[in-house]
ZABA-216353 format. One record per residue: x, y, z of N, C-alpha, C, O in turn. Coordinates in steps of 0.2 Angstrom, whole numbers, padded with zeros to 4 digits, always signed. Atoms other than C-alpha are relative to their C-alpha. Layout:
// ZABA-216353
XYZXYZXYZXYZ/...
***
This chain:
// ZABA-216353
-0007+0002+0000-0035-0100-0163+0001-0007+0000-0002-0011+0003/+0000+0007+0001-0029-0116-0168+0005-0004+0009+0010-0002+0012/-0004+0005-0006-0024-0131-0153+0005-0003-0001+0005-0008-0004/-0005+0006+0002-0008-0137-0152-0001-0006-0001+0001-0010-0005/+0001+0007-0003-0013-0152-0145-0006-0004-0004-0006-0011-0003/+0003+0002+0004-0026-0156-0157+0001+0000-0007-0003-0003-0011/-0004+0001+0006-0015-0151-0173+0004-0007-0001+0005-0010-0006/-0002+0005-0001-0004-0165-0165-0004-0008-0001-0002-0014-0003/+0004+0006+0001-0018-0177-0165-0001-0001-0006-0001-0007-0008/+0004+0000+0006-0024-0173-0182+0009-0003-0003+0008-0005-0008/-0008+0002+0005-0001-0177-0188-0003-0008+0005-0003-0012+0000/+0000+0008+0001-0006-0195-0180-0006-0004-0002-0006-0010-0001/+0005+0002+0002-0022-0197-0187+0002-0003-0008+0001-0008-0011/-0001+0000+0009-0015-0194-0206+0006-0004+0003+0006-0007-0003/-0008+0004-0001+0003-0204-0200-0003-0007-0002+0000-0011-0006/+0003+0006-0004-0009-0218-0195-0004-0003-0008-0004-0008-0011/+0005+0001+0005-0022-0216-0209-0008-0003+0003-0011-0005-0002/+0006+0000-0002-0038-0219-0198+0000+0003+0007+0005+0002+0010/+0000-0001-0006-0045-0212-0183-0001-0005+0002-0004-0003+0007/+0000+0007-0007-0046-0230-0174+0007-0003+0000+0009-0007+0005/-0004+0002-0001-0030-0233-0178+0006+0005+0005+0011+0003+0008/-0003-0005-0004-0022-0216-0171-0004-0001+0007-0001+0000+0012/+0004+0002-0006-0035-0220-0157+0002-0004+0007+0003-0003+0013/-0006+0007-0004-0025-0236-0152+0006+0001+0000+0010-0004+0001/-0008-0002+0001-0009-0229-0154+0001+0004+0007+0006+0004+0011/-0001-0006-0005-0014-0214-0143-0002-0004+0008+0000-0003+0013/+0006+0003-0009-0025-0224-0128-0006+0004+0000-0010+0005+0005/+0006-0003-0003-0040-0215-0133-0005-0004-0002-0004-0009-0003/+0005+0004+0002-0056-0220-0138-0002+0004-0007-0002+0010-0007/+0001-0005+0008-0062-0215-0159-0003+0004+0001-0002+0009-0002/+0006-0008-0001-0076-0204-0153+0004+0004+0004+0003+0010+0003/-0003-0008-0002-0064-0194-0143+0004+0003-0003+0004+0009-0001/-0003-0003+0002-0052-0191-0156-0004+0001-0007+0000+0003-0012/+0002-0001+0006-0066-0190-0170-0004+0009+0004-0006+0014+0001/+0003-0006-0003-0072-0176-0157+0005+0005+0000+0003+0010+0001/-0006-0006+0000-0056-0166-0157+0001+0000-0007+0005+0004-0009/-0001-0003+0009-0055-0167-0177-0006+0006-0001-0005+0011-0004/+0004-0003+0001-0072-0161-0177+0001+0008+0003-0001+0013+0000/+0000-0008-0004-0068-0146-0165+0007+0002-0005+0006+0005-0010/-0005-0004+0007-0051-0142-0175-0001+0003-0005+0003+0007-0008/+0003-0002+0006-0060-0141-0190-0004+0008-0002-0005+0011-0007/+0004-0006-0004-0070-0128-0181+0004+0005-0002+0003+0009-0006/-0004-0006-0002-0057-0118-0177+0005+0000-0007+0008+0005-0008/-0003-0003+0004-0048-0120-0194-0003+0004-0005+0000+0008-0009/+0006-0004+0006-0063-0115-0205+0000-0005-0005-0001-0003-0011/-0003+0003+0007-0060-0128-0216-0002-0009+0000-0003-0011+0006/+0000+0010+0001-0063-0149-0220+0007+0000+0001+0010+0005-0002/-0004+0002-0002-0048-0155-0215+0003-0007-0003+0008-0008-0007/-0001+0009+0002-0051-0176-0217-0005-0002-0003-0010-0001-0001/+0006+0003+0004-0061-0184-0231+0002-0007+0001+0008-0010+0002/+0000+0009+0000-0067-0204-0230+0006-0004-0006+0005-0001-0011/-0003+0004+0005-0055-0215-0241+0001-0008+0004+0005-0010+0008/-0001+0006-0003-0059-0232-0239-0005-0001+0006-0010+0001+0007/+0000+0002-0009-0061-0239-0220+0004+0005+0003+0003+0006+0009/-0004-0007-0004-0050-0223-0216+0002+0006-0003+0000+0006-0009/+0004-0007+0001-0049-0205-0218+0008+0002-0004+0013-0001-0002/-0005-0005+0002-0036-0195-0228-0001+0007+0001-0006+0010+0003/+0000-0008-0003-0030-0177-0225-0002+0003-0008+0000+0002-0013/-0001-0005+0007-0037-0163-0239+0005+0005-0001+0010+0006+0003/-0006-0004+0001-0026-0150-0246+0003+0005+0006+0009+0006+0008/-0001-0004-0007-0030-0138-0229+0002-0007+0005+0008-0006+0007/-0004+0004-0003-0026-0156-0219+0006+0000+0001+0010+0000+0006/-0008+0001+0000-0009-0159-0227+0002+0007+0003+0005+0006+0009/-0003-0005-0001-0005-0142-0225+0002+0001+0008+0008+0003+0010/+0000-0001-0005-0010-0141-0208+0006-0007+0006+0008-0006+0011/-0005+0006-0001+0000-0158-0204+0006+0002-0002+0010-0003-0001/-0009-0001+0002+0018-0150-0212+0000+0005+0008+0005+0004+0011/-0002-0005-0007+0015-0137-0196+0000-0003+0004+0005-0003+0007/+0000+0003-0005+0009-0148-0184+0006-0004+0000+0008-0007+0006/-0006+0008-0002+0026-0161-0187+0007+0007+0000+0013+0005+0001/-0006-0006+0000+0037-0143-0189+0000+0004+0009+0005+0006+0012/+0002-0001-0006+0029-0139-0171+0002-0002+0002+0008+0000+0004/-0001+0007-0005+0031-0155-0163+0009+0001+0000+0012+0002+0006/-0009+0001+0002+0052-0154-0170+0002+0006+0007+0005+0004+0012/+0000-0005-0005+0051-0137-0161+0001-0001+0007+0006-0001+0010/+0002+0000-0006+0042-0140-0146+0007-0007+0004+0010-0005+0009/-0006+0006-0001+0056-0158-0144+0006+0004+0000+0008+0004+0006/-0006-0006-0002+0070-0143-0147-0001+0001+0007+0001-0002+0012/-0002-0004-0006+0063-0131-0133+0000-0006+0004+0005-0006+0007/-0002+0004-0005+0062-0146-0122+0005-0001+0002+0007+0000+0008/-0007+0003-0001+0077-0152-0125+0007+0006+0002+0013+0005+0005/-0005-0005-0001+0085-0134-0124+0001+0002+0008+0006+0003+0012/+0001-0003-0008+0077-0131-0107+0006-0005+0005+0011-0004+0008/-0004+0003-0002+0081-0146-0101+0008+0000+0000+0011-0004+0005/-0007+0000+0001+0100-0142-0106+0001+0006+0005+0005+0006+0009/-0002-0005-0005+0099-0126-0096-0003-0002+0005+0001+0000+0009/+0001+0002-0005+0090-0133-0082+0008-0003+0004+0009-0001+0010/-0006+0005-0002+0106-0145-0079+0007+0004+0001+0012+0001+0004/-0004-0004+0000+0117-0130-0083+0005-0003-0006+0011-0002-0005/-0004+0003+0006+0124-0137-0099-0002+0006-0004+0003+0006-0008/+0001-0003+0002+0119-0123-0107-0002+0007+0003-0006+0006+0008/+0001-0005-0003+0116-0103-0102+0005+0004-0004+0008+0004-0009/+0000-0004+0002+0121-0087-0101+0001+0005+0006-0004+0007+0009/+0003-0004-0007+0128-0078-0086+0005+0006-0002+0011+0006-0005/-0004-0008+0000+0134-0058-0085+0001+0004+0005-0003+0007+0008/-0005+0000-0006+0147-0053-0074+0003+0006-0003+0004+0008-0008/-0004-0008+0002+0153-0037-0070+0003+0000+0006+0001-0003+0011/-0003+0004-0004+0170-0036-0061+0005+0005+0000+0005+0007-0006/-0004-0007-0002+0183-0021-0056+0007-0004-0001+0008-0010-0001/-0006+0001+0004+0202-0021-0062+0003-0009+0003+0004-0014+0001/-0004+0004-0005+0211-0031-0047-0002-0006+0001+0002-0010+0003/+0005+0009+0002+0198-0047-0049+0001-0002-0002+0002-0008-0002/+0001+0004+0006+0200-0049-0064+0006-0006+0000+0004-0012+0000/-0003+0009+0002+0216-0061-0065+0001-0002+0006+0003-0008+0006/-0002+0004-0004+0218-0064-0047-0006-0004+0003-0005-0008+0007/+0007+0004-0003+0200-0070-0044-0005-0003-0006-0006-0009-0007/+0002+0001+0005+0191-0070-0058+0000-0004-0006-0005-0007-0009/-0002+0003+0006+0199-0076-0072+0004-0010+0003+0005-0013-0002/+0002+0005-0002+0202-0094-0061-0005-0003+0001-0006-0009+0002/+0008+0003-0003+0184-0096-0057-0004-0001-0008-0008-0005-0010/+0003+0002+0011+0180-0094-0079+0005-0006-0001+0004-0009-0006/-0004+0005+0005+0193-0107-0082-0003-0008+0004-0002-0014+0003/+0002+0007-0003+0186-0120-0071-0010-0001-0002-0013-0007-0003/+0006-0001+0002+0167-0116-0075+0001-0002-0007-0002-0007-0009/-0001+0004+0005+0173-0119-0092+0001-0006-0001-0001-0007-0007/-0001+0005-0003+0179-0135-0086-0009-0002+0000-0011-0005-0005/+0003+0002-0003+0164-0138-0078-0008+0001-0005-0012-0004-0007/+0007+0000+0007+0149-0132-0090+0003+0003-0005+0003+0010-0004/-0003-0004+0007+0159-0127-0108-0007+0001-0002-0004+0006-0002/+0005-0005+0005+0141-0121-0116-0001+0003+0003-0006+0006+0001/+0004-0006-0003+0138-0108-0104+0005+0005-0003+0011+0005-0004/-0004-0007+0000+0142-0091-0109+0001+0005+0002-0004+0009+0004/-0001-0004-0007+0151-0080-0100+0000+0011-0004+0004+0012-0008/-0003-0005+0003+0149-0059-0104+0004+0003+0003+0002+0001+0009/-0001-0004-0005+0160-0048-0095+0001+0005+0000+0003+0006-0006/-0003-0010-0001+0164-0029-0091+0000+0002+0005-0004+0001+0009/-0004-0004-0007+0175-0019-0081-0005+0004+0001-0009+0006-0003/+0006-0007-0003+0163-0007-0071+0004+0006+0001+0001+0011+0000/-0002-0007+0000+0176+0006-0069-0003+0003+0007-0004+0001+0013/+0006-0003-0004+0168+0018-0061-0006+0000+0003-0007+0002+0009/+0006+0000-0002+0152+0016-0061-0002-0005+0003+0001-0010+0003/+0002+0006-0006+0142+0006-0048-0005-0004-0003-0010-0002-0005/+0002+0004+0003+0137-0010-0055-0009-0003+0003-0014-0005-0001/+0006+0001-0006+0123-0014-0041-0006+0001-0004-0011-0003-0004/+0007-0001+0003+0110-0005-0052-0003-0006-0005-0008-0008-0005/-0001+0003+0006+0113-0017-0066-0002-0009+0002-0004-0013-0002/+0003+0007-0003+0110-0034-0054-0007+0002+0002-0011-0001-0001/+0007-0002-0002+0094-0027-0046-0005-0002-0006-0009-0006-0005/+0004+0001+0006+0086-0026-0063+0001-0003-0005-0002-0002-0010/-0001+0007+0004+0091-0041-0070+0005+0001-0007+0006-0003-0010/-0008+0001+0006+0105-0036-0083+0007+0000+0002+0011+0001-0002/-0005+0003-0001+0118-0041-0074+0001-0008+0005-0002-0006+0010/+0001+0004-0002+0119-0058-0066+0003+0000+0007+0001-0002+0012/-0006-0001-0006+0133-0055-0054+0005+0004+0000+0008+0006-0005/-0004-0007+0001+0145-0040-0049+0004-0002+0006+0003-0005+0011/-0006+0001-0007+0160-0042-0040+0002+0006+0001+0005+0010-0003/+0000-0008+0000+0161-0026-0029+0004-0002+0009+0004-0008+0012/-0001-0002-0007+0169-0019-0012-0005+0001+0005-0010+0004+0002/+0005-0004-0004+0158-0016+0003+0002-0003+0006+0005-0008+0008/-0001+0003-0010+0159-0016+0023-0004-0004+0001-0010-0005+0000/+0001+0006-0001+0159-0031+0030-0007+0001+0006-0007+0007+0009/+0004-0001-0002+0143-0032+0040+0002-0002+0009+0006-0006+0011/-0001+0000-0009+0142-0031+0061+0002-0008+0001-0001-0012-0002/+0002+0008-0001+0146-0048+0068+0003-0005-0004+0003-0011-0002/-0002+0005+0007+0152-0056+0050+0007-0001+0003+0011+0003+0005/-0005+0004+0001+0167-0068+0052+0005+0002-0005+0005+0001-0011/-0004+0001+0007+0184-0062+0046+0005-0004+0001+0005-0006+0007/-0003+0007+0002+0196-0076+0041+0007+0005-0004+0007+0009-0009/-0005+0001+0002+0215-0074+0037+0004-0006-0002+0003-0011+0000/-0004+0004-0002+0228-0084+0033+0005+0001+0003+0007+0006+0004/-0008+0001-0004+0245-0089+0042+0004+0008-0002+0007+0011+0003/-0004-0007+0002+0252-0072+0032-0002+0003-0001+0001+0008-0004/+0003-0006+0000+0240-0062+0032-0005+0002-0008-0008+0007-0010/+0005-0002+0009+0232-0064+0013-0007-0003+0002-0009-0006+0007/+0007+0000+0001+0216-0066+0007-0003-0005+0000-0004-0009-0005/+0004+0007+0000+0205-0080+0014-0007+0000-0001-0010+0005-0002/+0009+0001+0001+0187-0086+0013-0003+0001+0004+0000+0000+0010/+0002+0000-0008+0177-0083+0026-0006-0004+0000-0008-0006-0005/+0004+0007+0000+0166-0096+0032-0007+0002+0003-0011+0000+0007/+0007-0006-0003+0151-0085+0034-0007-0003-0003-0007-0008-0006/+0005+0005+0003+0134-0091+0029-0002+0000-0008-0002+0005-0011/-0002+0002+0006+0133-0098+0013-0005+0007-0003-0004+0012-0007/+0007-0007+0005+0117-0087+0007+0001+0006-0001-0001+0010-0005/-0003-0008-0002+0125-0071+0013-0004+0007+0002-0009+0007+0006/+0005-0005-0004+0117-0056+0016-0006+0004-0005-0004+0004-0011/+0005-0001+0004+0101-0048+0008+0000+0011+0001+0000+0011+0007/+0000-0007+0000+0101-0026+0006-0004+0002-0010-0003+0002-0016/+0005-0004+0008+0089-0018-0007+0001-0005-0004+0004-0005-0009/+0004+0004+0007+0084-0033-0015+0008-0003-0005+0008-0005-0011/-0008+0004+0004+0105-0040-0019+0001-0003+0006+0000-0002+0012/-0001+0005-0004+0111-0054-0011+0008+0000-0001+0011+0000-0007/-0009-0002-0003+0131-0050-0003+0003-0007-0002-0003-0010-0003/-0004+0004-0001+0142-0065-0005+0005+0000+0003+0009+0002-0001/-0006-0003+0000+0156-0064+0004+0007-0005-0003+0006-0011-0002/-0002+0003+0004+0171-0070-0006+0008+0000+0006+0010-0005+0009/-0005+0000-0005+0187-0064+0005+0003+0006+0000+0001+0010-0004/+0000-0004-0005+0194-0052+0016+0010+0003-0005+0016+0000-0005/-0006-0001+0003+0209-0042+0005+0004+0004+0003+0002+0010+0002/-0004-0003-0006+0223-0035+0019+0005+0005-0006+0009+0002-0009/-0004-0004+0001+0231-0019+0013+0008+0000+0003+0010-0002+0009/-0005+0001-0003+0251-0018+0013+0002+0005+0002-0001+0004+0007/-0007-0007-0002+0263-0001+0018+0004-0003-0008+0008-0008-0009/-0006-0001+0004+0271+0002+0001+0004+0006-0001+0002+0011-0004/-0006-0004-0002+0289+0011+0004+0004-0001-0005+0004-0006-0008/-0005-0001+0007+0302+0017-0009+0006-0004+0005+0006-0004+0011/-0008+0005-0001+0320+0006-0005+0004+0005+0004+0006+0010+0001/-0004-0007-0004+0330+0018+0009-0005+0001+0004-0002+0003+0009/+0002-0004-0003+0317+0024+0016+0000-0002+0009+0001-0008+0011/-0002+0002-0007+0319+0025+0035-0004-0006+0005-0003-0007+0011/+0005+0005-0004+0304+0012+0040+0002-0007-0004+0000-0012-0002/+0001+0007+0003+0309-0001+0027+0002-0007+0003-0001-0012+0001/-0004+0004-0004+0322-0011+0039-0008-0004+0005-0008-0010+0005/+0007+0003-0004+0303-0015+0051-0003-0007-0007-0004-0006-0013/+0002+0005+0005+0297-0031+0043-0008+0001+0001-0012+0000-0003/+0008-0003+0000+0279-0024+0052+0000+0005+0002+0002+0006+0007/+0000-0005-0005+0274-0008+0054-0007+0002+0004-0013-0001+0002/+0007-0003-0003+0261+0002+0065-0004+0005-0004-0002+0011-0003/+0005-0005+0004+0248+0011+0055+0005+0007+0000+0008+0009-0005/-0001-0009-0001+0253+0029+0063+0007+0000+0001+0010+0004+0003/-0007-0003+0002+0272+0026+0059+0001+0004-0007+0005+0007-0009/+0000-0005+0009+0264+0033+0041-0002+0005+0003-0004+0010-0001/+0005-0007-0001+0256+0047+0051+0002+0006-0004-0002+0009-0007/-0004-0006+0004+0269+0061+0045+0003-0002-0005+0009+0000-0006/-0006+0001+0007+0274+0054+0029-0007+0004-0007-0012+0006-0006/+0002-0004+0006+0268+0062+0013-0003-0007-0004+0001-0011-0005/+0002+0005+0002+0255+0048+0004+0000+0001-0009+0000+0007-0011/+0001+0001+0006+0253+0043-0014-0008-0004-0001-0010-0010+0002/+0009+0004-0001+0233+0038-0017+0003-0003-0003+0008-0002-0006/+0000+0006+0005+0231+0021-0024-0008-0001-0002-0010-0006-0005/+0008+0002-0004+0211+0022-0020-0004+0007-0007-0001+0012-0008/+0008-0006+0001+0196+0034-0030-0002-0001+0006-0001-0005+0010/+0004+0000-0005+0185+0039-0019-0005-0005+0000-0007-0006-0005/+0005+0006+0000+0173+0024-0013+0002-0004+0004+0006-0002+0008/+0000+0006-0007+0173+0007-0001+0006-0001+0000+0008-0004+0004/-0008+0003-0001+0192+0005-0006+0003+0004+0004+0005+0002+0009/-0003-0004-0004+0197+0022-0001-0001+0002+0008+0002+0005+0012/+0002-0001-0007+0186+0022+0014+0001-0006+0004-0001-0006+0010/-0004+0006-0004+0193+0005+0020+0006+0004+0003+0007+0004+0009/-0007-0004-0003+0209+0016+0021+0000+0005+0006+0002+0006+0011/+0000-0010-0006+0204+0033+0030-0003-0005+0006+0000-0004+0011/+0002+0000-0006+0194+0023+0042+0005-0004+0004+0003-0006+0010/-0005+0005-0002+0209+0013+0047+0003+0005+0004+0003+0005+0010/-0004-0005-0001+0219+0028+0047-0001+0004+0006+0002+0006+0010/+0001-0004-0005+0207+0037+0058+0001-0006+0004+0007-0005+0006/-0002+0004-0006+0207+0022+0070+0007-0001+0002+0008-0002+0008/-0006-0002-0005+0226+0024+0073+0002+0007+0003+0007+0008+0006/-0001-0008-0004+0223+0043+0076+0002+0003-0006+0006+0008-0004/-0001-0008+0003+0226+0054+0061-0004-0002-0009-0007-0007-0011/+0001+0000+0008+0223+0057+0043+0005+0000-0007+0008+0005-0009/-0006-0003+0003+0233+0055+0029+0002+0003-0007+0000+0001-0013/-0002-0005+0005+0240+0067+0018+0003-0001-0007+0009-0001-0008/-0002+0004+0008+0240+0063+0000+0002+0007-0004+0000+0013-0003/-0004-0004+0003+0251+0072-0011+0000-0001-0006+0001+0004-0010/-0001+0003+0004+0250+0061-0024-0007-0001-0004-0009+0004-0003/+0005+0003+0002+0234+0054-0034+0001-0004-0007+0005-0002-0011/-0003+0004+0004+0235+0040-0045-0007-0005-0002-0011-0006+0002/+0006+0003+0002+0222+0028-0055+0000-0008+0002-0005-0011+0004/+0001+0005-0002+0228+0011-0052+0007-0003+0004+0011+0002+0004/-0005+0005-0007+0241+0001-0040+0007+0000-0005+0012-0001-0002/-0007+0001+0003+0256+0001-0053+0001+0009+0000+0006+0011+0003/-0002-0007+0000+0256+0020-0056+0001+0000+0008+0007+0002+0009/-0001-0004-0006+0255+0023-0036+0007-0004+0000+0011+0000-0001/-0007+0003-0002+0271+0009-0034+0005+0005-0004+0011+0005-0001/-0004-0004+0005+0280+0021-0049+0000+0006+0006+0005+0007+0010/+0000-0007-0005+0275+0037-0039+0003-0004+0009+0008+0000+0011/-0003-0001-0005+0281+0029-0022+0009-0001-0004+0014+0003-0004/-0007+0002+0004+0297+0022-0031+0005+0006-0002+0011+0007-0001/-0004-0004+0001+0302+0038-0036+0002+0006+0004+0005+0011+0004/-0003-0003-0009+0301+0044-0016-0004+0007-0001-0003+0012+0003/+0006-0005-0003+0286+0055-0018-0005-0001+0006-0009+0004+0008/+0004+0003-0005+0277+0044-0004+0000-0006+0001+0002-0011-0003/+0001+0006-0001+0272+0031+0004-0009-0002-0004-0013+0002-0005/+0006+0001+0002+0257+0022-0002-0004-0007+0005-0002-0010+0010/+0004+0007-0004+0244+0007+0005-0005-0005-0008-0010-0003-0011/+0004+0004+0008+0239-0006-0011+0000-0006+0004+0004-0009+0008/+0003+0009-0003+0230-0023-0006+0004-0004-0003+0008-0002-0007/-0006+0005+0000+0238-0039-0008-0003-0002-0007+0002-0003-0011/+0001+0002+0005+0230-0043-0023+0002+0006-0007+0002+0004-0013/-0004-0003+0006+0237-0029-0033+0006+0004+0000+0008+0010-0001/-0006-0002-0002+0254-0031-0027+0004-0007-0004+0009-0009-0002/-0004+0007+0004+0257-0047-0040+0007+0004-0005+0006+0008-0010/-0006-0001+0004+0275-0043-0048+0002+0007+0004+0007+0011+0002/+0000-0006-0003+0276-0028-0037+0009+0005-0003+0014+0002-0004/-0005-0001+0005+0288-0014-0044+0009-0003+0006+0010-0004+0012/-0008+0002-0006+0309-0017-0039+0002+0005+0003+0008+0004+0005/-0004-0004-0004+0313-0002-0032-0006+0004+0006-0005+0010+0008/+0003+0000-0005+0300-0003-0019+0001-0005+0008+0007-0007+0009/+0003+0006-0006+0295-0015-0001-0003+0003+0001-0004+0009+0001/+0005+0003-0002+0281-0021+0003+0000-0001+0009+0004-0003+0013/-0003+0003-0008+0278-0023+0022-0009+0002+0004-0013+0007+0003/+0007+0003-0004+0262-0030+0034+0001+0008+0004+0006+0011+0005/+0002-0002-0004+0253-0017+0042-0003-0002+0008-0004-0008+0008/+0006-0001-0006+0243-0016+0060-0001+0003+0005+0004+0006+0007/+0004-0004-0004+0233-0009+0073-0002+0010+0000-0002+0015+0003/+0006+0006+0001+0223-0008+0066+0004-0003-0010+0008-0001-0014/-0005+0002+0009+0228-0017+0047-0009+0002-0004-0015-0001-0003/+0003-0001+0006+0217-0011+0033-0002-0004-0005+0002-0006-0008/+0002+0007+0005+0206-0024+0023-0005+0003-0004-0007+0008-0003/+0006-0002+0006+0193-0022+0009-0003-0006-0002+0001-0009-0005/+0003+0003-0001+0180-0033+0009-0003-0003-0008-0007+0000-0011/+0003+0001+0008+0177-0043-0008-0007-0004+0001-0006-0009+0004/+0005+0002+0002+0160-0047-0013-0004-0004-0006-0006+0001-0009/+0004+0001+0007+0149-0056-0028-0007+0003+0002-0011-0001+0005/+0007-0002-0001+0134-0048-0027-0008-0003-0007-0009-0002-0013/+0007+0004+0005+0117-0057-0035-0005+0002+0001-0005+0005+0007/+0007-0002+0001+0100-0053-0037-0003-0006+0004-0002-0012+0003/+0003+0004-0004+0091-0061-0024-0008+0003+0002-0011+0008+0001/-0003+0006-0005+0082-0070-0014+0000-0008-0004+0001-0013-0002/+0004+0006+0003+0076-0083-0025+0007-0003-0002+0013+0000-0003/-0005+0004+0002+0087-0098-0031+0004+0002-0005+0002+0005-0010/-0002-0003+0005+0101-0097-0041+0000-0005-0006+0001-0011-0006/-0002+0005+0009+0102-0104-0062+0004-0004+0002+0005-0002+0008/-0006+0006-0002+0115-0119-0060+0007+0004-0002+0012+0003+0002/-0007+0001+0002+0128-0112-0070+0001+0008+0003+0007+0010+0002/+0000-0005-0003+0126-0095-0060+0004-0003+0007+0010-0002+0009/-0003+0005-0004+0128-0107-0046+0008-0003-0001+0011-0004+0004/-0005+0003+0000+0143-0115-0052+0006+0004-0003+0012+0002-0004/-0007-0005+0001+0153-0098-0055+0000+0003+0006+0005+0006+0009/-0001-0002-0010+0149-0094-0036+0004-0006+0004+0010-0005+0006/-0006+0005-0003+0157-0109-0029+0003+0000-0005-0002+0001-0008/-0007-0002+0004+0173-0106-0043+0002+0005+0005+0007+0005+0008/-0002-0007-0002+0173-0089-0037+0003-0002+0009+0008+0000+0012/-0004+0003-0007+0174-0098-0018+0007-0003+0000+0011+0000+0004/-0008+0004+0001+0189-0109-0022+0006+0003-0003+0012+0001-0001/-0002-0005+0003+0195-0096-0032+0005+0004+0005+0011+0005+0004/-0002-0004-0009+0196-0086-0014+0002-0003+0003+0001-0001+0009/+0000+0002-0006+0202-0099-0005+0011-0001-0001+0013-0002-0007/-0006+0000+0003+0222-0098-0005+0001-0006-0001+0007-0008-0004/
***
């Protein structure tokens, strides 16, 4: 197998036109680079350099070998140059998977400043739906998942003055389970949504178990959004009775609106909310859903991975 590193020598030997003058150019001495022609020559099968003069010319196998070795070099100056671009975060490639209600109230702020911030990075993204994106960071095809999960024992929650969704000031690294690394991003408080009349709407707060005997409209699939709920419900003492099923936060406000139930939708997919509903603070206990970016851990993150995790912070911060 031929040496890079002595294809290189032999592109400044023929540049130069002698080995004492690529000698002096390089810092070496003529016998060490007449000793790596002689071994390249080895390894190419071939005469390489004939005498001309006081200094050596390349044979047909030389030239040729010297168009590769100066096509290498161009090369090897790119990947440099590329690495170094992605070291810096000037260039990359990070893949984001991320559920409905993120996307413009979280999400789609933290790509426009990342864009800002490093425009060569490219971003892929897809909705997860259903399916659980988790698998997909573990095994390195996805970079980052923005998913629900329970907040961990002890974990610091943070609101603001009104009850919306703040940051929590929890430790920066986050938390570590099966080889994914938690981020926590912010804490999204569930509202009481009521059709207009109905007899609790006049209450500007209510208590959990005033929905106890009301007839509910799901806003939830089954998973950590809807188990946010029930476990709330059971902590004011009951369970609630869905009548209703529905796919995402605009159909449930449509189904409460037209006085089939009450519903419970987080603050974040309550933007434009419909008009012929109210909106109104729960507690005791108040129903929250725990947002996360989830990353592949423990090892350090890419820059430009890094600089969609702080967006996504500021992003969460009101």
């Amino acid at each position: 197998m031929l040496d890079m590193r002595r294809m290189q020598l032999l592109r400044a030997v023929v540049t130069s036109g002698s080995v004492t003058a690529a000698a002096r150019n390089l810092g070496y001495t003529p016998s060490a680079v007449s000793q790596q022609m002689a071994t390249l020559e080895k390894e190419a099968g071939i005469t390489l350099l004939e005498r001309s003069g006081r200094g050596v010319r390349p044979t047909d196998a030389g030239r040729l070998l010297n168009e590769y070795a100066a096509l290498i070099g161009r090369q090897v100056a790119e990947a440099e140059t590329a690495l170094a671009d992605l070291r810096a975060g000037r260039t990359g490639r990070v893949v984001v998977r991320y559920f409905a209600t993120v996307g413009a109230t979280l999400l789609a702020p933290a790509l426009a400043e990342l864009r800002v911030e490093h425009p060569g990075v490219q971003v892929d993204l897809r909705l997860t739906g259903s399916d659980d994106p988790l698998p997909e960071v573990r095994e390195g095809r996805a970079d980052v998942a923005l998913v629900v999960r329970p907040r961990e024992p002890g974990e610091p929650r943070e609101r603001g003055e009104r009850g919306e969704p703040k940051r929590a000031r929890g430790p920066r690294g986050g938390v570590f389970v099966d080889g994914v690394r938690f981020v926590h991003l912010l804490d999204d408080t569930y509202r009481a949504v009521l059709p207009k009349g109905h007899r609790l709407a006049s209450k500007r707060v209510l208590e959990l178990a005033d929905l106890a005997e009301e007839p509910w409209v799901a806003s939830e699939w089954p998973g950590p959004c809807l188990d946010a709920i029930l476990t709330a419900c059971g902590a004011a003492g009951f369970s609630p009775d869905f009548v209703v099923e529905s796919e995402d936060y605009a159909t449930a406000q449509g189904f409460v609106a037209a006085g089939l139930g009450v519903s419970l939708v987080p603050v974040t997919g309550l933007a434009g909310h419909h008009p012929a509903v109210v909106v109104r603070k729960v507690r005791n206990p108040e129903p929250v859903r725990a947002i996360y970016a989830a990353v592949r851990g423990p090892g350090p993150d890419p820059i430009a991975l890094r600089g969609l995790l702080d967006a996504l912070r500021r992003a969460a911060t009101p």
